[in-house]
C-alpha positions as CSV (number, residue, x, y, z in Angstrom):
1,X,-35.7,-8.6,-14.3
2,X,-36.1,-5.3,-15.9
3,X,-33.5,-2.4,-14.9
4,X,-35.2,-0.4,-12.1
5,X,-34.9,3.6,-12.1
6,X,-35.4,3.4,-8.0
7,X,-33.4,6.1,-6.3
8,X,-33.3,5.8,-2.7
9,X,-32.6,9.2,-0.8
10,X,-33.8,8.2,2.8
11,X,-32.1,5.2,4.0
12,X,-33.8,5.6,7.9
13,X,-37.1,4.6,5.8
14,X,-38.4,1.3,4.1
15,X,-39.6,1.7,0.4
16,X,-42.4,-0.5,-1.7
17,X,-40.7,-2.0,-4.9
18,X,-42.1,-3.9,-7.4
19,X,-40.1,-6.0,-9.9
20,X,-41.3,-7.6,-12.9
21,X,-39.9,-10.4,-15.9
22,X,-39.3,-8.6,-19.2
23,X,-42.8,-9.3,-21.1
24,X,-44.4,-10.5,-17.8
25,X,-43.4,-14.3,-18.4
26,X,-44.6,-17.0,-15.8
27,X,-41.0,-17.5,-14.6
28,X,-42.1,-17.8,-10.8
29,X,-43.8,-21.2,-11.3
30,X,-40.9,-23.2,-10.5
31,X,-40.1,-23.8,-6.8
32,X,-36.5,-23.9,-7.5
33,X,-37.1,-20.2,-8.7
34,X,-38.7,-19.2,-5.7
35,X,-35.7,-20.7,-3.9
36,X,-33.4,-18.5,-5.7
37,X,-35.2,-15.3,-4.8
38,X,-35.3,-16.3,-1.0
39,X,-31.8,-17.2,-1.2
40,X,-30.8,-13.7,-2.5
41,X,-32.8,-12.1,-0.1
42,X,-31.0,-13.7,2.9
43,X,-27.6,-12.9,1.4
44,X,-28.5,-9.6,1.3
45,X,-29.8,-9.4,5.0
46,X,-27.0,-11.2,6.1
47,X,-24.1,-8.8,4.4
48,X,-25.8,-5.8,3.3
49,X,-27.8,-5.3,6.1
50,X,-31.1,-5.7,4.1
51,X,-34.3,-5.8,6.2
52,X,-37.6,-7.3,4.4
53,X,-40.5,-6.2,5.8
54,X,-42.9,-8.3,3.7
55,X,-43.4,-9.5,-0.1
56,X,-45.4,-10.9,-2.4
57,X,-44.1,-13.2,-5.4
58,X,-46.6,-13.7,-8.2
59,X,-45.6,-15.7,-11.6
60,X,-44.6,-13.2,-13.1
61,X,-43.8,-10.2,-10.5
62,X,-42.9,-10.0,-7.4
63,X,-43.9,-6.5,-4.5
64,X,-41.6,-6.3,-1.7
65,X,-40.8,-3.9,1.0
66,X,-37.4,-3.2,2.6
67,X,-34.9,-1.1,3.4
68,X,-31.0,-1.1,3.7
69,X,-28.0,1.4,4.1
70,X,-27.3,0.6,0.2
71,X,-30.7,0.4,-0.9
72,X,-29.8,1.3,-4.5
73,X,-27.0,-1.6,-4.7
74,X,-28.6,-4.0,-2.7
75,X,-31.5,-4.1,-5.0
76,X,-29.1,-4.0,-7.8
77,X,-27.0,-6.8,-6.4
78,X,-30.2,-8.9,-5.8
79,X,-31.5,-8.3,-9.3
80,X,-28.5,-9.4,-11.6
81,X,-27.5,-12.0,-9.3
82,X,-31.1,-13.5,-9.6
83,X,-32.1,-12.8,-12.9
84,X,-28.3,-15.0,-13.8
85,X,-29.5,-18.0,-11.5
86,X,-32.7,-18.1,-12.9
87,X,-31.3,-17.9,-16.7
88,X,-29.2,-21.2,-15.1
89,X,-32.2,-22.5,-13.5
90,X,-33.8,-22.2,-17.1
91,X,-31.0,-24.5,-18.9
92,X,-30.9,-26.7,-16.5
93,X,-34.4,-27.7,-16.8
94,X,-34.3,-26.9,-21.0
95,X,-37.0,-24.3,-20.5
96,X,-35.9,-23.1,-24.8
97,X,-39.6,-22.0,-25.2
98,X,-38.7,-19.4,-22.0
99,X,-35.5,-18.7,-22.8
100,X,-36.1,-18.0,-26.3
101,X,-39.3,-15.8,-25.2
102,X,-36.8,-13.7,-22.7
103,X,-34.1,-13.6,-25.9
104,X,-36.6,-12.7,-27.8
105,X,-37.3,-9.5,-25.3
106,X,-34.5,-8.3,-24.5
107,X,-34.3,-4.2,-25.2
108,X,-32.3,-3.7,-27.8
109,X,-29.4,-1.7,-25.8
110,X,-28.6,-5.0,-24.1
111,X,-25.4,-5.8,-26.1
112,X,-23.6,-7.6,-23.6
113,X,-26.5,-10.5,-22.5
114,X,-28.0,-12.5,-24.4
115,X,-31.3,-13.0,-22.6
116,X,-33.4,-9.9,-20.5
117,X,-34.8,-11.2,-17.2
């Protein structure tokens, strides 16, 4: 998933967040990959103190809206962490016409990855 530029000033509040694939690719087809992102989401309720007020997953973006003490790193937490088990998820099942599409964009300031999420 794409880097967000949130910033979260009021932590008393919940915020609407949208997060999208890089070149809005169908990546949220997959069961498995909606597992992931439910997973995540009750890691971060159970140790960050993340509260989800409601979501919607689409195939190729997902809406929610939540709130935490560490908004900022909780989101940013729950991004990389995803976007890595879905690049697993993605060569386990020898998804190359995927991965190849996220490889191919990836921003060009992303020297240290080689696929964008």
């Amino acid at each position: 998933m794409t880097r967000s530029r949130y910033h979260f000033h009021e932590h008393d509040f919940p915020y609407f967040m949208t997060c999208t694939i890089v070149g809005w690719l169908p990546i949220f087809t997959r069961p498995e990959a909606l597992e992931i992102l439910f997973s995540s989401w009750r890691f971060l309720q159970k140790e960050r103190g993340f509260e989800l007020f409601g979501y919607v997953v689409l195939e190729n973006h997902l809406h929610l809206v939540g709130r935490a003490p560490d908004l900022n790193g909780a989101i940013k937490s729950f991004k990389m962490y995803t976007a890595g088990e879905i690049l697993a998820l993605l060569e386990r099942h020898g998804a190359e016409v995927l991965l190849r599409q996220l490889r191919a964009n990836k921003l060009s300031h992303k020297k240290q990855s080689e696929y964008q999420v």
